[in-house]
C-alpha positions as CSV (number, residue, x, y, z in Angstrom):
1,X,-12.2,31.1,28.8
2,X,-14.2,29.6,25.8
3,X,-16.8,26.7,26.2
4,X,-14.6,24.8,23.7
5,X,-11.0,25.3,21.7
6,X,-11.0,24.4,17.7
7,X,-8.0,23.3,16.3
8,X,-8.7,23.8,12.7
9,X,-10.7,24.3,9.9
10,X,-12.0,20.8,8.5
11,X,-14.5,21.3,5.4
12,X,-17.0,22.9,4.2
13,X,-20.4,21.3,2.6
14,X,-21.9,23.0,-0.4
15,X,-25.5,22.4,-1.6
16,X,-25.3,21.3,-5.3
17,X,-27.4,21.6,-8.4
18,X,-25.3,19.7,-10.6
19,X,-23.2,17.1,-8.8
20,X,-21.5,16.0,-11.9
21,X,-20.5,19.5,-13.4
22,X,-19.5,20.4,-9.5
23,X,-17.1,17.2,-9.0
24,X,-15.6,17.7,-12.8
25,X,-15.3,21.2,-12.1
26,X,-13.3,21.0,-8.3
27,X,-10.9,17.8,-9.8
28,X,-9.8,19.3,-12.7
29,X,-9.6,23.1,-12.0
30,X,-9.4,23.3,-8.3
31,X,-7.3,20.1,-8.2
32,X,-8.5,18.0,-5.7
33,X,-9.6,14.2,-5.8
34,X,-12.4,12.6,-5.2
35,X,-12.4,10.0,-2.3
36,X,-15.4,9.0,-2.5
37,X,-19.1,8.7,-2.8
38,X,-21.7,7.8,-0.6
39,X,-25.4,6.6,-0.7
40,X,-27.4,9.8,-0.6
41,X,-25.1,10.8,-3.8
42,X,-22.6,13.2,-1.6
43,X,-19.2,13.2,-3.1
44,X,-16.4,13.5,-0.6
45,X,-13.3,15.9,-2.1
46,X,-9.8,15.6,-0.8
47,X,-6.3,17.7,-1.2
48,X,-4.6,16.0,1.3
49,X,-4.6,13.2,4.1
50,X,-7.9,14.0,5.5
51,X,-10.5,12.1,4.0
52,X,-12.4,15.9,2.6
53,X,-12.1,19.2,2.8
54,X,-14.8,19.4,0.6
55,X,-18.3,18.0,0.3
56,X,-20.7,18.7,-2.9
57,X,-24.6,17.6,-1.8
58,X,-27.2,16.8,-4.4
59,X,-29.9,20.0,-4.0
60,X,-32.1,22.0,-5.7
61,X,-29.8,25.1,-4.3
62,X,-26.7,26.1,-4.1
63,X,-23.8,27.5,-1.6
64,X,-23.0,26.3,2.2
65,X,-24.7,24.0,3.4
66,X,-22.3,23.5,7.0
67,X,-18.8,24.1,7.6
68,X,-17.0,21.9,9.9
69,X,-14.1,22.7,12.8
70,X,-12.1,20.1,14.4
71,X,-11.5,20.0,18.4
72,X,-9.0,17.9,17.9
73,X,-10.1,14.2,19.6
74,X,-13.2,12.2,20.1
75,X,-12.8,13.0,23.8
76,X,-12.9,16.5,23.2
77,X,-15.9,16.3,21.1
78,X,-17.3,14.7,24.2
79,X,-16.3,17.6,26.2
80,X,-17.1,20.0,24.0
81,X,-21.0,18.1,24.0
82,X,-21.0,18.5,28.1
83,X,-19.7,22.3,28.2
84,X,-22.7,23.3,25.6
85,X,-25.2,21.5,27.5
86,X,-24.1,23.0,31.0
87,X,-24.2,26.6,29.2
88,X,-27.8,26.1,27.7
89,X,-26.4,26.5,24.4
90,X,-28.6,23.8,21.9
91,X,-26.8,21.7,19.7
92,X,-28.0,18.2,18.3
93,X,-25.8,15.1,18.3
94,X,-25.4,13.6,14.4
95,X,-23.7,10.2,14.1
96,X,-21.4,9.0,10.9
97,X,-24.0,10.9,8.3
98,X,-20.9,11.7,6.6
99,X,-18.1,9.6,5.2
100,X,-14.4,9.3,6.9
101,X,-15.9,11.2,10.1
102,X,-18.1,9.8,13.4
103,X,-20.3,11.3,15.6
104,X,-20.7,15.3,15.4
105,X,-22.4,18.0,17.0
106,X,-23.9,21.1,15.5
107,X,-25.0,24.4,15.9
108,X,-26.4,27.3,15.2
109,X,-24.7,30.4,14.8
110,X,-26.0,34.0,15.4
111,X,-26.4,34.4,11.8
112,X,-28.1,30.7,12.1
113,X,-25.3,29.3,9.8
114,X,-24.7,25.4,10.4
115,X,-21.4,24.5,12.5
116,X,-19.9,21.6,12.9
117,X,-17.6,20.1,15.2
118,X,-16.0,17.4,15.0
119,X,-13.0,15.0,16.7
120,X,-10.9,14.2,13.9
121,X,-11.3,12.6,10.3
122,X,-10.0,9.0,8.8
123,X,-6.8,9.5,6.7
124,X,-6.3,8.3,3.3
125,X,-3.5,7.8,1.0
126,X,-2.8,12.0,-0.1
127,X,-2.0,10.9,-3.4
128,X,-4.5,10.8,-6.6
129,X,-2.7,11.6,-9.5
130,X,-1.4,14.7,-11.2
131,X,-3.2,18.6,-10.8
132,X,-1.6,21.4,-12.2
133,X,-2.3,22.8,-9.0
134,X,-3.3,20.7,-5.4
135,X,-3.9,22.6,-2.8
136,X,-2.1,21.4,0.8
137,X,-5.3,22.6,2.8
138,X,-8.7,24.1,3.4
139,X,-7.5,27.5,4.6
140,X,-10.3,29.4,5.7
141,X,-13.6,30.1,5.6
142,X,-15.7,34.1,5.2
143,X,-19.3,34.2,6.0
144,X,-21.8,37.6,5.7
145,X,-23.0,38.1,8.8
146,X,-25.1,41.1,10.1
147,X,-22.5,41.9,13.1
148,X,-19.4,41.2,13.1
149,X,-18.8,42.1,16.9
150,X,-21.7,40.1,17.4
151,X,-20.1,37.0,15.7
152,X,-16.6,37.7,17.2
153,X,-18.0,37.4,20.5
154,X,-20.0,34.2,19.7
155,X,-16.8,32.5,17.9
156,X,-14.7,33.6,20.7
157,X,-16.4,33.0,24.0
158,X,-18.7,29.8,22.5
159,X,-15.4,28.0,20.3
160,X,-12.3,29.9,21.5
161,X,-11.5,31.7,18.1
162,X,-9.3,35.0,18.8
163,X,-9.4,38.3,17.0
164,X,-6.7,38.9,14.6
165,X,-7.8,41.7,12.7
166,X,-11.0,44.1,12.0
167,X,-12.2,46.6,9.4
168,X,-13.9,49.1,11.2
169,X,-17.1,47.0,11.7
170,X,-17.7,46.1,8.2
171,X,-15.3,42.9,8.3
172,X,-13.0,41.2,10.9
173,X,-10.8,38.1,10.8
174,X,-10.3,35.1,13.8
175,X,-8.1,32.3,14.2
176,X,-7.5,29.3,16.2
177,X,-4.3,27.9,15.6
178,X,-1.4,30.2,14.0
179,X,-3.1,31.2,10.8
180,X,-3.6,34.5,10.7
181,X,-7.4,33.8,9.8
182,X,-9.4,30.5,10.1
183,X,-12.5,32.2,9.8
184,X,-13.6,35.7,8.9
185,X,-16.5,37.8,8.6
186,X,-18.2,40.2,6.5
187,X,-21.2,42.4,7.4
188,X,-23.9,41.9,4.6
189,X,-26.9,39.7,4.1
190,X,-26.4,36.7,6.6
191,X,-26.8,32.6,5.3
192,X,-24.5,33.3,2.2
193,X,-20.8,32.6,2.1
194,X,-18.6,35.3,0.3
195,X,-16.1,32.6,-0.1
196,X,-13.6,29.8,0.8
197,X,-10.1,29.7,0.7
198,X,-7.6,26.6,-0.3
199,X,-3.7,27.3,0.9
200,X,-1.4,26.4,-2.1
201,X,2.6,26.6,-2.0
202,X,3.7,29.7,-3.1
203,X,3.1,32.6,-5.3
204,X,4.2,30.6,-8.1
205,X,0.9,28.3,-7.5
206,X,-1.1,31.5,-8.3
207,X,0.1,31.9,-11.4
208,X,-0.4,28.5,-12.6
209,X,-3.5,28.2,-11.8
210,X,-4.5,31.3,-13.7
211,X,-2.7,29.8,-16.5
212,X,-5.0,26.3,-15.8
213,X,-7.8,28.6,-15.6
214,X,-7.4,30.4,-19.1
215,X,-6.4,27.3,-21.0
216,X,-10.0,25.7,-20.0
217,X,-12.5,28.7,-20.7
218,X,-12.1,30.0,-17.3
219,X,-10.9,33.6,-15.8
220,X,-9.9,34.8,-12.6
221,X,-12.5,37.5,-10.7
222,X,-9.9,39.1,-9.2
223,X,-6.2,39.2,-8.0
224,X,-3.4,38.3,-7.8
225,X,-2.9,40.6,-4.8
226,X,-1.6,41.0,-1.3
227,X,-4.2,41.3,1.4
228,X,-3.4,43.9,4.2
229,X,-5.1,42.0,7.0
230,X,-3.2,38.3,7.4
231,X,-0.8,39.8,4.4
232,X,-1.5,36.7,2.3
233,X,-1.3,36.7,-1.5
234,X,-4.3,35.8,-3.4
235,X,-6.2,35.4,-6.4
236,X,-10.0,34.7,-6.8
237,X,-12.7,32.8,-8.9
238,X,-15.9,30.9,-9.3
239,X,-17.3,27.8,-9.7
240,X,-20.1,27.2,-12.3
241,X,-22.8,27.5,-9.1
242,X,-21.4,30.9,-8.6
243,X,-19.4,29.9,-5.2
244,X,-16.3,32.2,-4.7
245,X,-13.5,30.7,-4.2
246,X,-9.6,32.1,-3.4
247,X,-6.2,30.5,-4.0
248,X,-3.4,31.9,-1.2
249,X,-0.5,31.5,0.1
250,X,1.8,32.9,2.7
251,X,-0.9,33.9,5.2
252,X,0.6,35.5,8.4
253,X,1.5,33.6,11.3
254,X,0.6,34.4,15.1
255,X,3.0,32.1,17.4
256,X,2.3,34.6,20.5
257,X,-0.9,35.2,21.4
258,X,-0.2,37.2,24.9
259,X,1.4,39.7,23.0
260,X,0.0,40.2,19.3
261,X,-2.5,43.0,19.2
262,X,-4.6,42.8,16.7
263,X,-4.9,46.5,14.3
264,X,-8.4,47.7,13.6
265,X,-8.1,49.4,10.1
266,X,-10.0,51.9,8.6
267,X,-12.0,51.8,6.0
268,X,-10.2,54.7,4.0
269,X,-6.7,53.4,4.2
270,X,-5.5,50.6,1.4
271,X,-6.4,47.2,3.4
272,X,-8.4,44.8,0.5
273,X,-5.3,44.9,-1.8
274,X,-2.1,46.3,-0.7
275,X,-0.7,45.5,-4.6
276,X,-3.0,47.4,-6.8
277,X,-6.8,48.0,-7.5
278,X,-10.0,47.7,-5.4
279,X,-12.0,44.6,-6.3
280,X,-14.8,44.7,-9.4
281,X,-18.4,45.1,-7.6
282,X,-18.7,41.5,-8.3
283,X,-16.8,39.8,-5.6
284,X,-18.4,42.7,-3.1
C-alpha cells in the first residue's frame, strides 16, 4: 500500500537560458502553444486541455527544473499532504506559484530531484492554430538516477507507481495509470534528465515531424524505432539547450495489474531498438 496514488504525468519545468529561442523553438517544432506568461517571465506551454504540459523558466542554466504528477483532486492532494506528514517524509506546501494550478506539495526524491504533486489543472480551449505536428499529451518522463531499485522502491511505496519493466539494473520503467511507462529510470549521474516524451497519433506523426524537422535546419538524434520495453515507436531530438526530447506513439497498455508480470531483460538481448541499430553515444 503506497502513501499516495498518481494518476498521471502533468508537466515538467525546464530551467532556461533563452526564453525566447526556447518558446519559438517548442511552438513551432514541437508544436505546442503558448497559454500564457506570467510575472516572473515563465511561459506556460500547452498541447491540449490542460493549461501546460510544459514550463520554460528564465535561468542562467538549463534542463529540469521539477516535474509535476497529478493525484487526481484537491482533496487528494490534501490527503496526500496528511499521509507524508504521518510517515516523516518532508515535503513543503507551495501555493498558486504557477499559472492554471493551486496549492502543491513537493519533494525530494532519492536522487534529490524536485516532485510535484498536484490536484488537477485549469482547462483551456485545446485549440491554437495549426502545427504540423501537436502532440495529445505529455507521455512520460526518464531521469538518471544512481539506483534504479532504489528509486523503484521510493516511486512505488512513497507515490504508488508499479514496475512495468527493468534492464538488468541499468534502467527500469513504472507506471500509474495504463501506460506502459509514466516514468522511467536510468542509472547514470543523478539531477540530469535523459529526456521527455510527448504522445503523438501514430507512426505517421513520426514521420512528419522528421520532415518539419529537416525543412527548418533541424535533424533527428535518433530513430524512428520500436522500443522493446513498453513496445512504443519512437524517434528522438533536441532542443537548442541540448534537452532530449522523444516523439511516440503506441506505447503498451497494462489494463490488469494482478496479473501482468513485468520481464527483466538483459542487457545482451535487443531491448533499446527492436527495429534496427543501437543508439549513437550521444543520446547515451
Amino acid at each position: 500500500m503506497s502513501i499516495t496514488s498518481v494518476k498521471q504525468i502533468s508537466h515538467v519545468a525546464l530551467k532556461t537560458r533563452e526564453v525566447e529561442q526556447q518558446a519559438n523553438f517548442y511552438t513551432h517544432m514541437v508544436g505546442l502553444g503558448e497559454t500564457e506568461r506570467d510575472s516572473a517571465g515563465r511561459v506556460y506551454l500547452r498541447c491540449n486541455a490542460n493549461h501546460h504540459a510544459l514550463v520554460l523558466m528564465p535561468s542562467s542554466e538549463a534542463g529540469i527544473d521539477h516535474f509535476a504528477l497529478d493525484v487526481g483532486s484537491a482533496a487528494e492532494l490534501e490527503a496526500a499532504a496528511n499521509a507524508l506528514a504521518h510517515a516523516g517524509i518532508a515535503y513543503e506546501t507551495v501555493g498558486a506559484v504557477e499559472s492554471g494550478q493551486e496549492t502543491a506539495l513537493r519533494l525530494r526524491d532519492p536522487d534529490g530531484y524536485t516532485v510535484e504533486l498536484i490536484g488537477g489543472m485549469e482547462q483551456v480551449n485545446p485549440g491554437y492554430g495549426p502545427r504540423a505536428v501537436q502532440p495529445r499529451k505529455l507521455g512520460h518522463v526518464t531521469l538518471l538516477v544512481d539506483s534504479c531499485k532504489r528509486s523503484a522502491t521510493f516511486y512505488s511505496e512513497v507515490l504508488g507507481f508499479r514496475v512495468s519493466d527493468a534492464v538488468e539494473d541499468v534502467f527500469l520503467w513504472m507506471r500509474c495509470n495504463p501506460d506502459h511507462h509514466g516514468l522511467a529510470f536510468a542509472k547514470g549521474e543523478p539531477g540530469r534528465m535523459h529526456h521527455f516524451a510527448f504522445e503523438v497519433v501514430d507512426f505517421s506523426y513520426l514521420a512528419r515531424q522528421a520532415e518539419h524537422l529537416m525543412q527548418h535546419g533541424y535533424s533527428l538524434l535518433y530513430g524512428p524505432g520500436r522500443h522493446g520495453p513498453g513496445e512504443n515507436q519512437f524517434e528522438y531530438f533536441r532542443d537548442p539547450e541540448r534537452n532530449m526530447i522523444e516523439f511516440m506513439c503506441d506505447i503498451q497498455q497494462i489494463w490488469n495489474d494482478a496479473v501482468y508480470v513485468p520481464r527483466v531483460w538483459n542487457t545482451r538481448e535487443k531491448w533499446i531498438n527492436m527495429w534496427g541499430p543501437n543508439p549513437p553515444e550521444d543520446f547515451l
